[in-house]
C-alpha positions as CSV (number, residue, x, y, z in Angstrom):
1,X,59.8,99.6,89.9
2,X,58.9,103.2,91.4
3,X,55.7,101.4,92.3
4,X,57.7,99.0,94.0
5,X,60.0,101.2,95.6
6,X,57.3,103.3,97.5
7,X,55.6,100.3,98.9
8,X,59.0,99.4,100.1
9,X,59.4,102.7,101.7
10,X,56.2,102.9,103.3
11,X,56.6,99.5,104.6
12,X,59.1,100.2,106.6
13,X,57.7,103.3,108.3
14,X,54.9,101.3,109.6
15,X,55.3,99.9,113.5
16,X,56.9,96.8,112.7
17,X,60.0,98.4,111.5
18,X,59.6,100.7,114.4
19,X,59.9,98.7,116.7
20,X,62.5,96.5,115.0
21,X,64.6,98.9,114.9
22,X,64.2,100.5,118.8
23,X,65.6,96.9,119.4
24,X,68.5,97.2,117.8
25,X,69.6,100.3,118.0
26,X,68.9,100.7,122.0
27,X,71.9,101.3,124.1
28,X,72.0,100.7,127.8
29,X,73.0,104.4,127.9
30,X,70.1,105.6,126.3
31,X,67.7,104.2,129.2
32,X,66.9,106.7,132.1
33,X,68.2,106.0,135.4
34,X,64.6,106.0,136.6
35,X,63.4,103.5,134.1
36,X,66.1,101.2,135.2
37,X,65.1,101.7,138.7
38,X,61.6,100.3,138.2
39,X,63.2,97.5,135.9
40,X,65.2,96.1,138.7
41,X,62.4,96.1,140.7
42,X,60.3,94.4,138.5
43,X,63.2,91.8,137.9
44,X,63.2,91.2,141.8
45,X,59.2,90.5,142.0
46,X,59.1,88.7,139.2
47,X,62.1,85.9,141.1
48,X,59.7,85.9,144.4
49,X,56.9,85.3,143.1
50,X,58.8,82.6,140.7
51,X,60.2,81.1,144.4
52,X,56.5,81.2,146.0
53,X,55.1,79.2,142.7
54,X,57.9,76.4,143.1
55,X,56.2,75.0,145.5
56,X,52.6,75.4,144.1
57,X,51.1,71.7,142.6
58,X,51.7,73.4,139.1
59,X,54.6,73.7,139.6
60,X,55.1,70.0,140.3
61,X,53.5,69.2,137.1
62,X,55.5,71.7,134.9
63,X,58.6,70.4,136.0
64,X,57.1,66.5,135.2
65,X,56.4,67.6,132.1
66,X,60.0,69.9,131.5
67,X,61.5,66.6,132.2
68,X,60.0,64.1,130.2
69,X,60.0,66.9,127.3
70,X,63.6,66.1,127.8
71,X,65.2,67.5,130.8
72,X,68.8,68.4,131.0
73,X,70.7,71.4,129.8
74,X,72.3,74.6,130.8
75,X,69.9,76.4,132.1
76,X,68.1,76.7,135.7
77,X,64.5,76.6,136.8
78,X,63.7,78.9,140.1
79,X,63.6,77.4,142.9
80,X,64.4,73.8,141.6
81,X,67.3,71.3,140.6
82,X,66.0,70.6,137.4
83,X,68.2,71.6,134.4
84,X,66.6,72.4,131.1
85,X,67.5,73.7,127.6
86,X,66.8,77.3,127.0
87,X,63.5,77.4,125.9
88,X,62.2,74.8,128.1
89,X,64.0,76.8,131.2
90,X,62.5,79.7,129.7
91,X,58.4,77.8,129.7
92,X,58.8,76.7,133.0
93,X,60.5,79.8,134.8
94,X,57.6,81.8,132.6
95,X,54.8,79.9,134.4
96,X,56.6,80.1,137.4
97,X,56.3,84.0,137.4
98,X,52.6,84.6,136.8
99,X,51.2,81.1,137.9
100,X,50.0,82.8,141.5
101,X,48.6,86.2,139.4
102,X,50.7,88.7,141.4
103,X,52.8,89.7,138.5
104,X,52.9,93.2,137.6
105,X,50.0,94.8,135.2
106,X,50.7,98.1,132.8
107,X,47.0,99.3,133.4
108,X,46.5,101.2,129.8
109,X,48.0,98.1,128.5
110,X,46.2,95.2,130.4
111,X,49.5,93.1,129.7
112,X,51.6,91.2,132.7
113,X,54.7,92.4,130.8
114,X,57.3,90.5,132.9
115,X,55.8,87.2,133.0
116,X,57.7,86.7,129.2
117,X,60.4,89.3,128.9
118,X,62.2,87.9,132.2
119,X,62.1,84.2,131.1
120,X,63.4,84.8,128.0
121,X,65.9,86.8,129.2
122,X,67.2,84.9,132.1
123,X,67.5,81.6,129.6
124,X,69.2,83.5,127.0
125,X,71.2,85.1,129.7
126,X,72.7,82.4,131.4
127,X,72.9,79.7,128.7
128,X,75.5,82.3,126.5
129,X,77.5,83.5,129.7
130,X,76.1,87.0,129.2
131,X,76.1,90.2,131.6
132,X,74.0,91.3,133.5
133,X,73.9,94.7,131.4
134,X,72.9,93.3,128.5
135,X,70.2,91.3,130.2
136,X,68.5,94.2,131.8
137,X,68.5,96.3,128.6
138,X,67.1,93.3,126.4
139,X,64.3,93.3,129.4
140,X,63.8,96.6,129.3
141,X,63.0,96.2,125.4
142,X,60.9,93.3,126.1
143,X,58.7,95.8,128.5
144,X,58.6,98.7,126.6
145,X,57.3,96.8,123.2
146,X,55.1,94.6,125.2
147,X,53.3,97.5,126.9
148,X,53.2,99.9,123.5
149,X,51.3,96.7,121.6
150,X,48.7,96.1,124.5
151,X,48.4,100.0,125.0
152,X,47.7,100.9,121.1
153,X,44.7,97.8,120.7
154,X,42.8,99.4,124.1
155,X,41.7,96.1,125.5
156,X,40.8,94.8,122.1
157,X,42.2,91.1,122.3
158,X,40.2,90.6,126.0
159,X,37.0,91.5,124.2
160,X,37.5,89.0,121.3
161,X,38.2,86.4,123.7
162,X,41.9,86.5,124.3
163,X,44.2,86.5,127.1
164,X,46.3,89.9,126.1
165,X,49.7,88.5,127.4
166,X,49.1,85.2,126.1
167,X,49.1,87.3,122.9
168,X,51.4,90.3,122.8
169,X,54.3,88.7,125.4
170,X,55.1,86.8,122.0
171,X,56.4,89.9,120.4
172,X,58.1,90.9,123.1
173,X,59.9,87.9,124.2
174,X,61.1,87.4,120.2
175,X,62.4,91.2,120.1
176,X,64.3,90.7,123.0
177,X,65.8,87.1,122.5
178,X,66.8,88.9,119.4
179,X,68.4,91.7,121.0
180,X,70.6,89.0,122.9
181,X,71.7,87.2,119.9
182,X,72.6,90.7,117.9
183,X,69.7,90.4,115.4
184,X,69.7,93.2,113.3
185,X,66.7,94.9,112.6
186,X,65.8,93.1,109.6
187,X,66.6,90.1,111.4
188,X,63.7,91.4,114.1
189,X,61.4,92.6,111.8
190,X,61.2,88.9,110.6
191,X,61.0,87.5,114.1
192,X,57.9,89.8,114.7
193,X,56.5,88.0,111.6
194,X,57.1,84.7,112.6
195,X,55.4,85.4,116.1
196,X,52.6,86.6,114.8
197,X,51.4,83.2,113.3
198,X,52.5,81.6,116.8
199,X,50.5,84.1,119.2
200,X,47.4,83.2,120.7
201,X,46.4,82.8,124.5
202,X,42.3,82.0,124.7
203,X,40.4,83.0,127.9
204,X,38.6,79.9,128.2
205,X,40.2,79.4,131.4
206,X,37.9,81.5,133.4
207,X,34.9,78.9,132.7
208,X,36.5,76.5,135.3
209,X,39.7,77.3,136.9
210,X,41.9,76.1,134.7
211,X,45.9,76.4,134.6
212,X,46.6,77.4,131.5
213,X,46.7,81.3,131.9
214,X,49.7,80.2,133.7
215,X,51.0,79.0,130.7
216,X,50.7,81.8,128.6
217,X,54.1,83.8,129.4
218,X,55.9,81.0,129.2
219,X,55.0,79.3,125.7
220,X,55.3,83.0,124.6
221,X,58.8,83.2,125.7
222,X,59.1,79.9,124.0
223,X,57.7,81.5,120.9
224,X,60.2,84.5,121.4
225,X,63.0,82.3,121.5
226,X,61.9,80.4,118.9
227,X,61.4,83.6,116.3
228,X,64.6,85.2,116.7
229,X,66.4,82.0,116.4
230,X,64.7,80.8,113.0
231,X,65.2,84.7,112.0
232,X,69.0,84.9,112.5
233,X,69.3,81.9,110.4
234,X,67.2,84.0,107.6
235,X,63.8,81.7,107.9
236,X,61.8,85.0,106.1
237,X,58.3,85.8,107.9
238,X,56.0,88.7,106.8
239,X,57.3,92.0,107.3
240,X,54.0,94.0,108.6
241,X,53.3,91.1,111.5
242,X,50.8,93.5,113.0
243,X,49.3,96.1,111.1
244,X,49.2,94.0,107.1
245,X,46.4,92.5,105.9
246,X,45.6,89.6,108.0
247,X,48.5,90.5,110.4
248,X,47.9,90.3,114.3
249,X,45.3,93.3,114.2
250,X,43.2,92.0,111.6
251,X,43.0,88.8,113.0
252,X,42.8,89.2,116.4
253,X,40.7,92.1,116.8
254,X,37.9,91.9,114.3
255,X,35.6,94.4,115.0
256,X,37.9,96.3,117.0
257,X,40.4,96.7,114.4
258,X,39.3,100.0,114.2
259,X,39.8,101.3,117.7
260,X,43.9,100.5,117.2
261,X,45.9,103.2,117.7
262,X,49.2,102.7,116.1
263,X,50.9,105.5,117.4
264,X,51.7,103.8,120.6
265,X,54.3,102.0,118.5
266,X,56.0,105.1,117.2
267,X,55.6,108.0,118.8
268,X,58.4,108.7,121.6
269,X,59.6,105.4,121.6
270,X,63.0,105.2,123.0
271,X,62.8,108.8,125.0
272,X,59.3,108.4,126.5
273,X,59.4,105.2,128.2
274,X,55.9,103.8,128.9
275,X,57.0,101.1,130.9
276,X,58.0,103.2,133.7
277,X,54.2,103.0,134.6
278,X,53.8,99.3,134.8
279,X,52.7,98.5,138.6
280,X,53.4,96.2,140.8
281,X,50.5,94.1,142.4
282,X,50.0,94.2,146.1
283,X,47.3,91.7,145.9
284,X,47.6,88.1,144.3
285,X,44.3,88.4,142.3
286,X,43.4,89.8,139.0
287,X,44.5,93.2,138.8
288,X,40.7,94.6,137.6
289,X,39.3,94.0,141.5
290,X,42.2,96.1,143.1
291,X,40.5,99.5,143.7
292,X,37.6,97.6,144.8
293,X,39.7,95.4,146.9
294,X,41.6,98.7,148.3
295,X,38.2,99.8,149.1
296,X,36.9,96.8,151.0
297,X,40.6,96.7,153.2
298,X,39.8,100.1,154.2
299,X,36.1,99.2,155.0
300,X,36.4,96.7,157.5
301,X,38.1,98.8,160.7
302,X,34.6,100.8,160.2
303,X,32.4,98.2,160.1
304,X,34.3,96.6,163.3
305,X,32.7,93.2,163.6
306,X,29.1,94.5,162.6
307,X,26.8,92.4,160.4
308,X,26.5,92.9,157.1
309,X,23.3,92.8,155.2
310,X,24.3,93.7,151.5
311,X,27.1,94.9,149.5
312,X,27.8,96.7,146.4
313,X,31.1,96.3,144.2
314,X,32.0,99.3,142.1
315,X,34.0,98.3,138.7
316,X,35.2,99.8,135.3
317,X,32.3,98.7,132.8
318,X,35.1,97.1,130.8
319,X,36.1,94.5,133.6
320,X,32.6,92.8,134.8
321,X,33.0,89.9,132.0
322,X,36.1,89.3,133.9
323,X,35.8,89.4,137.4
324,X,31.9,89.9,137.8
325,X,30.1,87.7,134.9
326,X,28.0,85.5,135.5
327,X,27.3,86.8,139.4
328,X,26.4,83.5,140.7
329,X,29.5,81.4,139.5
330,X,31.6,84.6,140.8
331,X,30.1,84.2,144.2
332,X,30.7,80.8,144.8
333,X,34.7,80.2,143.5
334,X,35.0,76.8,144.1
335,X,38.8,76.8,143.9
336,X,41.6,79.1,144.0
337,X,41.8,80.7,140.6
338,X,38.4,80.9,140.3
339,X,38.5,83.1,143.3
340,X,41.2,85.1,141.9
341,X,38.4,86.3,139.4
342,X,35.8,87.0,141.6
343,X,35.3,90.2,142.8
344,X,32.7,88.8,145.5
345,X,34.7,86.5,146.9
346,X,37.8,88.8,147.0
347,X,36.0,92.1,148.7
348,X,33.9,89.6,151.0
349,X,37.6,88.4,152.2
350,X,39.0,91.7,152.2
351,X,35.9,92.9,154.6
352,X,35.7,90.4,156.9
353,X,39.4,90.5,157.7
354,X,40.6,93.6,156.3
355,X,43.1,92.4,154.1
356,X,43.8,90.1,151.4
357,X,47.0,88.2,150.6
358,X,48.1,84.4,149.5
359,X,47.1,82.8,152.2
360,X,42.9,83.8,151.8
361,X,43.1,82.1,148.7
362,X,44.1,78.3,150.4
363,X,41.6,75.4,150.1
364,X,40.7,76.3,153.7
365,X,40.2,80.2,152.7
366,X,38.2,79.0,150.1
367,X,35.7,77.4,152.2
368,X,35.3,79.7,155.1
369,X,31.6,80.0,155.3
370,X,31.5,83.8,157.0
371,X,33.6,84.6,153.5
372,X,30.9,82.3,151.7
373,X,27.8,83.3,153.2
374,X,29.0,87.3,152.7
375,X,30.1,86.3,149.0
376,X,26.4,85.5,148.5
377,X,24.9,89.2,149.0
378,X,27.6,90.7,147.2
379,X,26.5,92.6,144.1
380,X,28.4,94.0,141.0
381,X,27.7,97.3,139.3
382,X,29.7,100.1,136.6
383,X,31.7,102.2,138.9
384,X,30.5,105.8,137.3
385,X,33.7,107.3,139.0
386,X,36.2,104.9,136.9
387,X,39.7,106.4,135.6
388,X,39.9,103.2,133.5
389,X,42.0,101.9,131.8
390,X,44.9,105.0,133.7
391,X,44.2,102.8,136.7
392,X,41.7,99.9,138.2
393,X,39.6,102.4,140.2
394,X,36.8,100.5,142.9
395,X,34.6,101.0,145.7
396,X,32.4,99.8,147.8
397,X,29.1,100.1,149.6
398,X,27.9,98.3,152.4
399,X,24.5,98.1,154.3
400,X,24.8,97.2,157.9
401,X,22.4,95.3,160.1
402,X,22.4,98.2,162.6
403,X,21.4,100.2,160.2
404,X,24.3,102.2,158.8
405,X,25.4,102.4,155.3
406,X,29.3,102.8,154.4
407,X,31.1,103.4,151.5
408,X,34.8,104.0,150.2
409,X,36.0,105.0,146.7
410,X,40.0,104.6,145.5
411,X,40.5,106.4,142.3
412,X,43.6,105.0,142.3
413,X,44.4,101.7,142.8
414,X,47.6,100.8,145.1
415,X,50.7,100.1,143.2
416,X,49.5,102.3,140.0
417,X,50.6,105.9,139.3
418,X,51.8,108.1,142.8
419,X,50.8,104.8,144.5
420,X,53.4,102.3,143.3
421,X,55.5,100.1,145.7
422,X,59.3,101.7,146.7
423,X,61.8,99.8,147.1
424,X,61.4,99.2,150.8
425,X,57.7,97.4,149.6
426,X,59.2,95.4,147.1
427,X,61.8,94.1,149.0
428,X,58.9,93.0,151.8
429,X,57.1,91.3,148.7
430,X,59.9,89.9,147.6
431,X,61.1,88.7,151.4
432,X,57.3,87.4,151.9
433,X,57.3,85.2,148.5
434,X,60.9,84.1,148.9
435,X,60.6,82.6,152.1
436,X,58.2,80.4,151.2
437,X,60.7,78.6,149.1
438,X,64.4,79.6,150.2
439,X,65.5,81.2,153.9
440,X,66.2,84.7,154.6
441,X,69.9,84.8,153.5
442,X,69.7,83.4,150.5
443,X,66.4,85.4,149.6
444,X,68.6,88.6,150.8
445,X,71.6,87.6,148.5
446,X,69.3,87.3,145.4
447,X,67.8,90.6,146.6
448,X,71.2,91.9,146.6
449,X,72.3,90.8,142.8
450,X,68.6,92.2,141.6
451,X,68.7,95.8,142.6
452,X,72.2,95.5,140.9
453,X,71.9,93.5,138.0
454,X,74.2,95.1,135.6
455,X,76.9,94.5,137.9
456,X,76.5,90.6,137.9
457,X,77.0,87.3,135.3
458,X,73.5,86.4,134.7
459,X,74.9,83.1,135.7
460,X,75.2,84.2,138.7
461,X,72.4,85.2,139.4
462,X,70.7,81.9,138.1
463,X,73.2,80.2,140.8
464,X,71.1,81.5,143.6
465,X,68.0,80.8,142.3
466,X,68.1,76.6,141.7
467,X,67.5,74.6,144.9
């Protein structure tokens, strides 16, 4: 019994009780005025970017598929009239967020924290009349554990093959449905459990193209949703989700099981707020090409119409299977998401018309042939200057037909650490992506409710958002 007892004990030291009980005992006080800052700025991308997508083809064919799933119910998808039930409001509104890639990144992390944790929220929110309040601190909770689980495996999951969000947004999204149906901690600790035999998110995607990365956030918010409910009603799941024997580590990370640091999970959590660092994208591509992209932007008043005879992309080491591998597919994206990862097809963009935003990456972009041709004599190679994983450091070298050689370096990457976006930059973000979707009155009244969530129904909110 004594035996028992201190297994018991240590158990529930360990970082799935940790963070079980961070998301109960939590109080909207507790969370720094500058931490809520950043969350309602994250809340307002996350709804422009969800208002640019609705009118994406994927979106079409989420909404299909939302409606013969069985459409109807009390909650709203962004920026359309279809009603669905909470966790299919939740899938949709999840792909919706991070289907065009220019959701925010924590860069130790290498998780699009948001692209669950909002989803889940806003369904949750608005389906049981709830406040605004309480929706930004369950978000906030969401955020916090999401970036703490991608922070302590150090880019494990993306070496064995998986799609970190796809993976760790399921954790987050069940903590903080939890939080909004007043789970207690044992309640949580069970959800974690049940989430960890639903996580998963494969890479695959990068072969081709393909749409599912969009999917990701959303089926984990699903998942969230899903764990917290089955755990209030006392469905039992293991109690050490991630760090047991065969839990998420084990399983996920194989031979990197070993490079886990679990003291992201514990240490200063609920006074040190990690998410505070999350940044916000000013480029709709994979966040890894960003410094390089910076780089290019900044390259191509200098080389003022000259031609170019080579170039040279500069990357963290631990990116090039991403954005880099293999060279020739990279340098002839064939479609848009392929040329969101591609770093030659991005920084050939970026130099030829010093800057890069949604509309280089039409069908029309796509097949420019000066942004082909240049694509062609781009090369990739380890940036020896990297602060990786702090930030997506890049550069760039460029040979010239006249004979001069340029280069540019950014340590930092815009958006990250003393580069994030203001207010005044999100609100253009969120202004650009709106008004793709909604006009400018509408898109400021949304603004409006964002940057003061806690004062407003969730409902309300929601209200704005349907078309």
């Amino acid at each position: 019994m004594a035996l028992d007892r201190s297994r018991e004990a240590a158990q529930q030291t360990g970082p799935s009780h940790a963070l079980a009980r961070f998301a109960t005992e939590l109080r909207f006080e507790d969370i720094p005025s500058n931490v809520l800052e950043r969350a309602r700025l994250h809340v307002l991308d996350g709804l422009g970017l969800a208002l640019a997508s609705s009118r994406q083809p994927f979106a079409a064919s989420t909404l299909a598929a939302v409606e013969e799933l069985g459409g109807g119910g009390p909650c709203s998808i962004i920026g359309s009239a279809v009603t669905a039930t909470p966790r299919d409001a939740a899938m949709a509104n999840g792909v919706l967020v991070h289907g065009l890639d220019y959701d925010d990144t924590h860069q130790q992390a290498i998780v699009h924290p948001t692209a669950a944790a909002l989803p889940a929220v806003l369904a949750l929110g608005e389906s049981r009349g709830m406040s605004g309040r309480d929706a930004l601190l369950a978000y906030c909770i969401a955020m916090e554990c999401a970036v703490r689980i991608g922070a302590a495996v150090k880019g494990g999951f993306h070496h064995t093959g998986f799609h970190a969000t796809g993976v760790v947004a399921h954790f987050s999204a069940a903590l903080a449905a939890g939080r909004l149906m007043g789970n207690n901690a044992d309640a949580h600790v069970a959800a974690l459990g049940i989430a960890a035999s639903t996580a998963s998110g494969v890479q695959v995607f990068l072969e081709e193209g393909a749409w599912t990365k969009r999917l990701h956030p959303g089926w984990a918010a699903v998942a969230g949703i899903t764990a917290a409910t089955l755990a209030r009603h006392r469905f039992k799941g293991p109690t050490r989700a991630l760090e047991g024997r065969f839990g998420l580590f084990e399983t996920h990370l194989h031979s990197y099981r070993d490079d886990v640091d679990e003291s992201f999970l514990t240490d200063g959590l609920g006074t040190t707020w990690m998410m505070a660092d999350t940044a916000l994208k000013p480029y709709p591509v994979c966040h890894f090409i960003h410094g390089a992209a910076d780089a290019a932007t900044q390259l191509h008043a200098e080389i003022a119409g000259a031609g170019i005879e080579a170039v040279e992309i500069l990357l963290p080491r631990e990116t090039l299977p991403i954005v880099a591998e293999p060279i020739e597919r990279k340098r002839r994206a064939e479609n848009e998401y392929e040329g969101k990862f591609s770093a030659p097809f991005v920084v050939a963009s970026a130099l030829l018309k010093g800057r890069f935003g949604l509309p280089d990456l039409t069908d029309d972009a796509l097949a420019d042939p000066e942004v082909r041709a240049l694509a062609l004599k781009c090369d990739c190679s380890i940036d020896p200057q990297s602060r990786f994983p702090q930030f997506f450091s890049g550069g760039v070298r460029v040979r010239l037909s006249d004979g001069r050689e340029l280069e540019r370096h950014v340590p930092v990457n815009s958006g990250a650490g003393e580069r994030q976006l203001d207010t005044q930059a999100v609100s253009a973000k969120f202004a650009a992506n709106a008004g793709l979707a909604i006009d400018t009155q509408r898109a400021d009244e949304i603004r409006s409710i964002a940057l003061a969530l806690e004062d407003h129904p969730v409902a309300n909110l929601m209200a704005h958002l349907r078309a």
